[in-house]
N, C-alpha and C positions, 0 to 999 in steps of 0.2 A: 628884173624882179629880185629883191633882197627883202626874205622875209623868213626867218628860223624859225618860226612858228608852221612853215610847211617843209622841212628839212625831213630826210630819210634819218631813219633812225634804228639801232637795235630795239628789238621790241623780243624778246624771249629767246629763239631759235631760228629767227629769220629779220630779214630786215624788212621793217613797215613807211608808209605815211601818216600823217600826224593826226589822220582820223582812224588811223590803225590798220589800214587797207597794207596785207601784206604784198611787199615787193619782192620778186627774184633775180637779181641780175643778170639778164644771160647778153652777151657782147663778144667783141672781139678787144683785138690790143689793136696799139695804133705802131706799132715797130718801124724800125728806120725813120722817122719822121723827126721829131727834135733830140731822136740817139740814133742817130746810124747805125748798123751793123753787117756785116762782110756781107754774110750771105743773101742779103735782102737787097742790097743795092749793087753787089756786084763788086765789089772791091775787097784785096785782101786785107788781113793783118786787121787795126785799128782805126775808127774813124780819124783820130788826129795824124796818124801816119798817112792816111788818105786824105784829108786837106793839104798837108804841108807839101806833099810831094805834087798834087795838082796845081797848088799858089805857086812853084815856083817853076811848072812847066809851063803853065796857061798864061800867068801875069797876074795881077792884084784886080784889072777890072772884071776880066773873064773869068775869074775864078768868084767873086762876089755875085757877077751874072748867073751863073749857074745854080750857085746854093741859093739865093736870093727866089729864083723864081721856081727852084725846088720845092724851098718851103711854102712857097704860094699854091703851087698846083697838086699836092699829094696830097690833100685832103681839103674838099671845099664841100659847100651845098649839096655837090651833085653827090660826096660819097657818102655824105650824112645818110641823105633821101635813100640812097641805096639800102643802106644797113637798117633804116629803118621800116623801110620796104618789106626785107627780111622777115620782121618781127623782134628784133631785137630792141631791147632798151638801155644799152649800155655802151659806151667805150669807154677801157683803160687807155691814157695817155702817157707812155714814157718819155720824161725828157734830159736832158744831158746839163750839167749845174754849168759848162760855160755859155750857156745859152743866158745865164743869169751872171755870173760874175766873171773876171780872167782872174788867173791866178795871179797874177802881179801887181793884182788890185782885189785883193781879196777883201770881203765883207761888203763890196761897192755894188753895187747891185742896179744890173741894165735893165732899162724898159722894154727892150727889145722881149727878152724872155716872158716878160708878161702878155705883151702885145700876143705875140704867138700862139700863146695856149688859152687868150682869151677871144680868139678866134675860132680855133677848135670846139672851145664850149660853147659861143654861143652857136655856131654851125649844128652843134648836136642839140643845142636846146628849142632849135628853129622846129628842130625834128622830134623832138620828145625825146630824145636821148640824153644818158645819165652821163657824166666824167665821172670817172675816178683818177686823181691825177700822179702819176708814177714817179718819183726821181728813181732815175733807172741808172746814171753815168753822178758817185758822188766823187768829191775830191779824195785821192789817194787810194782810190779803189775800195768799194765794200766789197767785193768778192775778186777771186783771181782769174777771171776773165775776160773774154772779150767784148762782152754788151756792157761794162763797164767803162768800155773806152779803156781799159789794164793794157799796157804792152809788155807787159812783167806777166811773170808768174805767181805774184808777191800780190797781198793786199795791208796797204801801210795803212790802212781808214781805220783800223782798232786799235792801232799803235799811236798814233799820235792825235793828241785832243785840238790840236791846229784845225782838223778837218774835221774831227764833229764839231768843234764850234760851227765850222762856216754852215753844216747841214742843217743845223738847229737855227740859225739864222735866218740861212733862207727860209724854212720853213715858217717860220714867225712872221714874216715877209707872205708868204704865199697864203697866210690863213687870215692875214688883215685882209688880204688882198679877196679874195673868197668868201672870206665870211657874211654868212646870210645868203648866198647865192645858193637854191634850191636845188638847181639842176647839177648843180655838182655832186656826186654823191659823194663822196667822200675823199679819204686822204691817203695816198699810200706810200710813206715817209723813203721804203728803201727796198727796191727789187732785191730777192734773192742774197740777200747777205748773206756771208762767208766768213762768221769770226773764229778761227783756226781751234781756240782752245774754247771757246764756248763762254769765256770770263767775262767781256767790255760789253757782251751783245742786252744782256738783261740791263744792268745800269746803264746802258746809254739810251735802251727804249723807255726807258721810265723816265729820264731826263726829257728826253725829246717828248714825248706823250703829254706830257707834263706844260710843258713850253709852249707846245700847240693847244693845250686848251687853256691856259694862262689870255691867248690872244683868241679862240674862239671854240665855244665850250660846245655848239653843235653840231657841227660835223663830226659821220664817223671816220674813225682811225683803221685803216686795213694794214693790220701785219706781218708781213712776211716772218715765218719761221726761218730758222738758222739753216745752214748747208742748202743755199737756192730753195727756201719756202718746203723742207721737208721734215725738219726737226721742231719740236715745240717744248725742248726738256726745259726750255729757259724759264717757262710761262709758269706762275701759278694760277691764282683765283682770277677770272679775266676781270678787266677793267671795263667801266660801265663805256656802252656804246661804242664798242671797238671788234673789231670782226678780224680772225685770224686765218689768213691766208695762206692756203697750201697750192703748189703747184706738182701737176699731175703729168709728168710726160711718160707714156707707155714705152715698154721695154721693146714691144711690137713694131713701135711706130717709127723707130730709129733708121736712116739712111742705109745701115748694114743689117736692120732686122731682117728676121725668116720670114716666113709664110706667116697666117693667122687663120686659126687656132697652128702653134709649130711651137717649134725653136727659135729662140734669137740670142745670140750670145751667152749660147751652154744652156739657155733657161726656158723649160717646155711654157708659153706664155698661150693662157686662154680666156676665158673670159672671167672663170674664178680665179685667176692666177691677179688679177688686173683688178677683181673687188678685194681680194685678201688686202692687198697692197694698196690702195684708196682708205680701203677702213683702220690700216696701222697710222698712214698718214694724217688724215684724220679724226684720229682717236679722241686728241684734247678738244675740237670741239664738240665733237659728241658728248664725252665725259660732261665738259659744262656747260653745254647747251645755248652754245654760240652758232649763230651763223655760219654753215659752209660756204669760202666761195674760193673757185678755182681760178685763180688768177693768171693762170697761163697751161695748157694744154694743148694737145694738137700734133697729130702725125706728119712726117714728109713725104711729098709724094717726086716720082720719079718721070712720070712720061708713061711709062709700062705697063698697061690695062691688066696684067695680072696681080702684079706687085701693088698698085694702087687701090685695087679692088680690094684685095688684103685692108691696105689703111684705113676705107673706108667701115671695113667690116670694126677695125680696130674704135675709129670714132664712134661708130654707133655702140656699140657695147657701153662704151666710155660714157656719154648721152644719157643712154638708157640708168646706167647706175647712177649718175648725177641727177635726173630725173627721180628713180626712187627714195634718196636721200634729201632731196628737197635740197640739193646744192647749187647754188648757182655759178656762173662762169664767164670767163673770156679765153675765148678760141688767141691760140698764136698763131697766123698773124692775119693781118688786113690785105695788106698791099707786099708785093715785091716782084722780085724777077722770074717767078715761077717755078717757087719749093713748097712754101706752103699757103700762100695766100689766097684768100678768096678772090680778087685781083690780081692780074698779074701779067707782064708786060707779054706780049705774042713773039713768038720768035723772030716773025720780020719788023722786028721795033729797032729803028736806026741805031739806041744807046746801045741794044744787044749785039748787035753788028762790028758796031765800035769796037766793042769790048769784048767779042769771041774767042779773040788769040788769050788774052789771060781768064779767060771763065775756063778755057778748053785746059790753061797749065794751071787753074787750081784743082780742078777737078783729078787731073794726071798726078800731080803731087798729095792731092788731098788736102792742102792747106785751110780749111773751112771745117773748125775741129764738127760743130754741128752741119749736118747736112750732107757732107763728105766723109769718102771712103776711105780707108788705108791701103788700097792692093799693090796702087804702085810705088810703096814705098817702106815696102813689109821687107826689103834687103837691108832697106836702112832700119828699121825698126828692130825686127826679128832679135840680130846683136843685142841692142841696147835694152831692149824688156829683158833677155835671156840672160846680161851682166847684172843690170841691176836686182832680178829675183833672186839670183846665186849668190850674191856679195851681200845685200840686204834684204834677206828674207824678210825681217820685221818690219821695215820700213813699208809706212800706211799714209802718207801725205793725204790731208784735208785739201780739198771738200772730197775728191770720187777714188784715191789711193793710186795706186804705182803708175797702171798702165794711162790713165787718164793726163796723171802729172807729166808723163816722158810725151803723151801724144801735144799737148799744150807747147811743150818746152821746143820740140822738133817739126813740127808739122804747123800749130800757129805761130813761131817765134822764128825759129830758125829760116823755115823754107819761104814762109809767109810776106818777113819783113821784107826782101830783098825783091818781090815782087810788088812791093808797092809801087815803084818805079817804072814797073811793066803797064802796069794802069795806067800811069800818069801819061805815059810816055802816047799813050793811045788818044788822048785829046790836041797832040800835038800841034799847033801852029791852027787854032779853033779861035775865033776872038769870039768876042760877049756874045753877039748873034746867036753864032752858031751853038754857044754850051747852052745859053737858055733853050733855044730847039731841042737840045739831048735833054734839057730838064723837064718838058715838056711832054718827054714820053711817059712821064710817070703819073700825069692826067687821066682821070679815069677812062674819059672817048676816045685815050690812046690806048686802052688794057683791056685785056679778054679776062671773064666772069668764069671761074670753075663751077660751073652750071652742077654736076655732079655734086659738089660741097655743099652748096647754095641748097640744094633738093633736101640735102639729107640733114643740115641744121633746121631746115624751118619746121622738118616734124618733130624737135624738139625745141620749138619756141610757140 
């Protein structure tokens, strides 16, 4: 069905149908799926450091076997039906730009990438479910990290107009491609961008905003605010049908958080501590009376029925206030190896077996800046936070400042990289068969439900 005459649309302070029947988005993300990332599939460092180093343990067929029937089985029919089971009407789709183009052939653009994620839609539209479609991995990195597919610490995507061409492109490409397709809700040009000084980030969204409705004028635009969807100084008067996107991760809800209601990291966090901080974030839309939607939130959970109970108390609070504000949402994440997903692989799942000996030494090093902890590696830390505050007290590196920067630099760069190898090394001497079987566990009738999660979103759907 291709008809913009029944497109979602802004409509005042929410988003409606084209007979005015308000909509609220509430969903999950679709994480690791067409953008890998460490913690979710199990590998360290970055997804492209995690293919090259698999292509050249496994071979060129078994290593194509493996992602090949990866992206066939982590999301089909059966997970659509699930989430829409749920109550939910929505999934975010992040996807990674060489799924669309290689760098060595820039501007060429594969069908391959479209294929893909016109699968996912229509799988969610079989269901009644919305896309919103993510680029999450742009060229040259829009932010300095790792769900960027970054192995730097650097993001060169504001620096150089090479790469926003090519994002403006694709996009132009993606909205011919979509255009008039109902079930898609909208457009969300670029996860969490990171532009250091604040300068290229306003004129490149009005370029791009611009360019997207040049090739299709009804779909909305979701945009992420500056520093990972938290700042909005860029923005003035909103542009007609466009919905600005904030992302909401509690201080609570962190790997090394405290208790809830407590402490986490110096900072007493409770439930007012958690709306104060929502409603700063969300200020500009309130101000102009745009659409809330949370495009990414969601606690980690550990194993440990106390600590988890905690998180859970942390979501629902979280819920509840996106509830009162008429916000709508997407939970991070769907699927993974069991940190945060509503799915998620059981312990005696063969990949996890495989892969124990390095989950066991990231965990040990902490190389998994999200999700993981610092303890064992607070001898090597401890020095290098206590030189650099003494020698550069003013030094405040964008996006999260000092201690964030050295955790990036040492812990995902340093300890990280050289364990990619450790990964690799664990599919050794596997031909196509056998990786597809390991791909295989990521099937949903291979993966256990967090029943607990499951209970406590659908009284907020």
């Amino acid at each position: 069905m291709n008809d913009a005459s029944v497109m979602l649309h802004v409509e005042d302070d929410h988003l409606a149908t084209a007979t005015g029947e308000p909509v609220r988005l509430r969903g999950v993300g679709l994480g690791g799926w067409m953008n890998m990332e460490n913690f979710i599939t199990g590998f360290p460092a970055t997804e492209e450091l995690q293919r090259g180093a698999l292509r050249r343990v496994v071979g060129e067929e078994a290593y194509h076997a493996f992602f090949d029937r990866f992206l066939e089985v982590f999301f089909t029919d059966a997970d659509a039906a699930l989430l829409a089971g749920m109550g939910m009407n929505c999934v975010r789709v992040p996807f990674h730009y060489r799924h669309f183009e290689d760098d060595d052939r820039p501007m060429e653009l594969k069908k391959q990438g479209f294929d893909l994620l016109d699968r996912v839609v229509d799988s969610c539209a079989r269901h009644g479910l919305y896309t919103v479609l993510d680029l999450h991995a742009a060229p040259g990195y829009h932010n300095q990290r790792w769900h960027s597919d970054n192995p730097t610490h650097r993001s060169f995507f504001w620096t150089h107009r090479h790469f926003q061409d090519r994002v403006v492109h694709l996009w132009e490409a993606l909205a011919d491609h979509y255009r008039g397709n109902p079930m898609v809700a909208g457009y969300n040009p670029l996860n969490e961008p990171a532009d250091s000084d604040g300068l290229t980030i306003g004129p490149f969204y009005e370029r791009l905003h611009a360019a997207i409705r040049a090739v299709d004028p009804d779909h909305t635009i979701f945009l992420d605010g500056n520093r990972h969807a938290t700042e909005f100084d860029s923005f003035r008067d909103p542009w007609p049908n466009t919905v600005y996107t904030v992302h909401d991760y509690a201080l609570a809800g962190f790997a090394d958080s405290g208790d809830y209601p407590g402490f986490s990291r110096g900072q007493y966090v409770n439930r007012d501590f958690l709306e104060s901080r929502f409603l700063t974030r969300s200020a500009y839309m309130r101000s102009t009376r745009t659409p809330i939607w949370v495009g990414e939130f969601g606690p980690v959970y550990s194993g440990d029925a106390k600590r988890d109970a905690a998180r859970y108390r942390v979501l629902a609070d979280q819920l509840a206030l996106y509830d009162e504000l008429g916000a709508g949402w997407s939970l991070w994440t769907y699927k993974d190896i069991g940190l945060q997903g509503i799915a998620h692989l059981p312990a005696e799942s063969p990949y996890l077996r495989r892969i124990a000996p390095v989950l066991e030494k990231k965990a040990r090093l902490g190389v998994d800046v999200w999700g993981g902890v610092d303890t064992g590696v607070r001898h090597i830390l401890d020095p290098i936070e206590r030189t650099v505050a003494e020698e550069f007290p003013s030094f405040d590196p964008l996006p999260f400042g000092q201690q964030q920067w050295i955790h990036v630099l040492v812990r995902h760069i340093l300890l990280a990289e050289p364990m990619v190898d450790d990964f690799a090394r664990c599919f050794a001497g596997l031909d196509a068969d056998g990786m597809r079987a390991l791909a295989d566990c990521f099937a949903l009738e291979r993966c256990a439900v967090r029943t607990p999660l499951v209970d406590l979103l659908k009284e907020h759907l």
